[in-house]
MARLUMTOR-43568 format. One record per residue: residue in three letters; x, y, z of N, C-alpha, C in turn. Coordinates in steps of 0.02 Angstrom, whole numbers, plus 50000, padded with zeros to 5 digits. Atoms other than C-alpha are relative to their C-alpha. Layout:
ALAXYZXYZXYZ;...
This chain:
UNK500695000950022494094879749934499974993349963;UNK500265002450035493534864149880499634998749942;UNK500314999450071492604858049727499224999650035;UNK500485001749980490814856749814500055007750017;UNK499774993649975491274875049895499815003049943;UNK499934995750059491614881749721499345001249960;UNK500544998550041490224874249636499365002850041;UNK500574993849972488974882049775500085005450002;UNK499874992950036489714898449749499865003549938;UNK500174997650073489564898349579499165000649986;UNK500525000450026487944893749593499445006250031;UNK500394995349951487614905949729499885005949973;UNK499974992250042488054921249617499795000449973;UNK500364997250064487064916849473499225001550047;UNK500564999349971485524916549614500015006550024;UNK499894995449980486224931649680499625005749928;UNK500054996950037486094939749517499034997449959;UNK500974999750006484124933549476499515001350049;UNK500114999049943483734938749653500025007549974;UNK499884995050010484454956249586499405004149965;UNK500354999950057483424955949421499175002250031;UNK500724999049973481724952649538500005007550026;UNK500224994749968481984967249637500275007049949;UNK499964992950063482624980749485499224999749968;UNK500625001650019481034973449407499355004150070;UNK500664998549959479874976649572500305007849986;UNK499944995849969480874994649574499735003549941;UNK500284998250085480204998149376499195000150032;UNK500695001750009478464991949432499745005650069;UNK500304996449945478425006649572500024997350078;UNK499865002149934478874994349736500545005350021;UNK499534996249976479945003449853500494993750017;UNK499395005249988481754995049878500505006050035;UNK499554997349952482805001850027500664999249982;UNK499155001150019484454992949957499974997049942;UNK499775001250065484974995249795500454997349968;UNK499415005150004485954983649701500675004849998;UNK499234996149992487904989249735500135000749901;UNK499684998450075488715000149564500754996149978;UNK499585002850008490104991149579500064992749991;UNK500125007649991490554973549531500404997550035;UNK499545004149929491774972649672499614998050052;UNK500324999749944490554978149782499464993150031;UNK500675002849993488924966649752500354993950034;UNK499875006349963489044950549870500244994949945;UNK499805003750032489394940349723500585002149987;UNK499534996850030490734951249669500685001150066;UNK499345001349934491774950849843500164992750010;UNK499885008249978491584931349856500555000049910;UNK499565002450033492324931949677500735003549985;UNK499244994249996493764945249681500234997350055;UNK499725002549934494274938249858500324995349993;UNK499695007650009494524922049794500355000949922;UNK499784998350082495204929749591500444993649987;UNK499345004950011496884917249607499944993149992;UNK500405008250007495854900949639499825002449934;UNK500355000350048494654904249522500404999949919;UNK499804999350092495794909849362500504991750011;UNK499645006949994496784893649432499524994049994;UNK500305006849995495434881849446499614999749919;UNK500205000250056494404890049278500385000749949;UNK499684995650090495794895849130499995007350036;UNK500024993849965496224912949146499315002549937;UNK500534998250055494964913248972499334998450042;UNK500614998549952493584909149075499925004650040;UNK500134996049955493944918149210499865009049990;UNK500004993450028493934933249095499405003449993;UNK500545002950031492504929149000499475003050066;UNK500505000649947491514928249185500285008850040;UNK499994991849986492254946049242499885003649950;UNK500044996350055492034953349084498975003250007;UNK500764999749985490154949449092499765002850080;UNK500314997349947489964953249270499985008249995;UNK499884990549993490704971549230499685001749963;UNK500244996950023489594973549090499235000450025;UNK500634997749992488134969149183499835006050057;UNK499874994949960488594981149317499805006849987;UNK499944994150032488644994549188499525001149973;UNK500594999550034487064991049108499535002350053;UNK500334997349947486244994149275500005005450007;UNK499854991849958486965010349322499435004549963;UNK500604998250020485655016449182499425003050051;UNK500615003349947484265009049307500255004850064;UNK499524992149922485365017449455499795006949998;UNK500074994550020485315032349382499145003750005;UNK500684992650022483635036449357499424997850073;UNK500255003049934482875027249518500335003750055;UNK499664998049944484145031049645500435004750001;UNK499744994050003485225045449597499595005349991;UNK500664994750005483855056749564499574998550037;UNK500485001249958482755049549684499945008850045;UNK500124995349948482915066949797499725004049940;UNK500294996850064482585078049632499464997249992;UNK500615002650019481235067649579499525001050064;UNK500495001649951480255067049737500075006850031;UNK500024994449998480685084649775499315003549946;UNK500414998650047479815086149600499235000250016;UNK500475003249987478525076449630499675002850046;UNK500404998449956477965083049785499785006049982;UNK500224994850037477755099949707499405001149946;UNK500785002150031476555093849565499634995550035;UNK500345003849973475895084649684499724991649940;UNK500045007150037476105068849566500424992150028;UNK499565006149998476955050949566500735001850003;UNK499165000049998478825049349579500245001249922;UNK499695000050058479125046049405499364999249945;UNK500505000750065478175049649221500244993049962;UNK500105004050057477765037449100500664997949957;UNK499434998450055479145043848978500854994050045;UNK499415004849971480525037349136499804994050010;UNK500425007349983479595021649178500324998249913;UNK499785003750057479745018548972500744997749981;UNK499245000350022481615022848971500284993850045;UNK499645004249995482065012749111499824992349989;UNK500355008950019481034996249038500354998949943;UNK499505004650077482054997448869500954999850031;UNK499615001149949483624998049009499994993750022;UNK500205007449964482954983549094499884996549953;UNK499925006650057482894974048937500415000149956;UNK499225000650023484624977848887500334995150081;UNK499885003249932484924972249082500064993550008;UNK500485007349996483974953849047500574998349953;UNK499745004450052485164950948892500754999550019;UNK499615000049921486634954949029499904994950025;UNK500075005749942485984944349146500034993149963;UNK500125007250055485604929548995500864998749981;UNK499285001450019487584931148951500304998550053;UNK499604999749947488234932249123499664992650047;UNK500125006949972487304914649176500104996149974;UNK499685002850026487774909149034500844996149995;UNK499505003649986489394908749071500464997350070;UNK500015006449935489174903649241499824994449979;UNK499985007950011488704888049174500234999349988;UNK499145003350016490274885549092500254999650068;UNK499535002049958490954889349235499824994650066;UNK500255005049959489934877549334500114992349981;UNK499685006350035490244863149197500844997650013;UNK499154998850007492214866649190500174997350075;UNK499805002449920492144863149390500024994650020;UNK500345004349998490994850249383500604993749970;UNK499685004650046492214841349267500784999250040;UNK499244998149964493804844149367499844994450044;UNK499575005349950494724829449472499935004150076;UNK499954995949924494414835849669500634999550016;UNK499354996849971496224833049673500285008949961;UNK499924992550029496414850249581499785005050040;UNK500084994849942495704859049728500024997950076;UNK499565001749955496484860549909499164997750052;
């Protein structure tokens, strides 16, 4: 991987991850979303381009960066599952529910819970681009002989 490679990757994941944000957001505001972001941070497309490549990366960033940038990816992972949880694991319950009172999918009360979720989520996402920009600087700054 090159240094031009790296730094569009890097840059690709933090887009990946405000791409994410829009559609948890549309799934709060009642849009329907067919594919939910992956629970895993292996799983999510950002998260296979960066585990695939782990050996570059802790080689090209520090292994303190590279920590730093999994650390945050796994916590924003985890801050989601929240959001997961009450959207898409219960989705059959709920709409089972729902169709019975003949109401909406979800009350007020869940809508509130998962908005103070989704704004633990945002301060996630604010740390975890954060230190994609380090790790976008740290690249940026690197000799292209340092990568093959």
């Amino acid at each position: 991987m090159n240094k031009s490679q790296m730094l569009d990757a890097i840059q690709n994941a933090k887009m990946l991850h405000i791409e994410q944000m829009k559609k948890i957001k549309d799934v709060i505001d009642g849009k329907s979303v067919t594919d939910p972001t992956p629970l895993s941070k292996t799983e999510c497309e950002c998260g296979v381009w960066f585990y695939n490549n782990e050996e570059v990366m802790k080689n090209i960033l520090g292994a303190q960066l590279f920590e730093r940038l999994d650390k945050n990816h796994e916590n924003w992972h985890k801050d989601y599952l929240d959001i997961y949880n009450i959207f898409f694991k219960e989705e059959i319950k709920v709409s089972l529910f729902s169709k019975v009172l003949g109401k909406g999918k979800f009350d007020a009360m869940t809508i509130d819970k998962a908005k103070l979720y989704f704004a633990q989520l945002q301060k996630s996402t604010e740390e975890l681009l954060k230190v994609s920009e380090s790790a976008l600087r740290r690249v940026a700054a690197l000799q292209d002989t340092k990568f093959k």
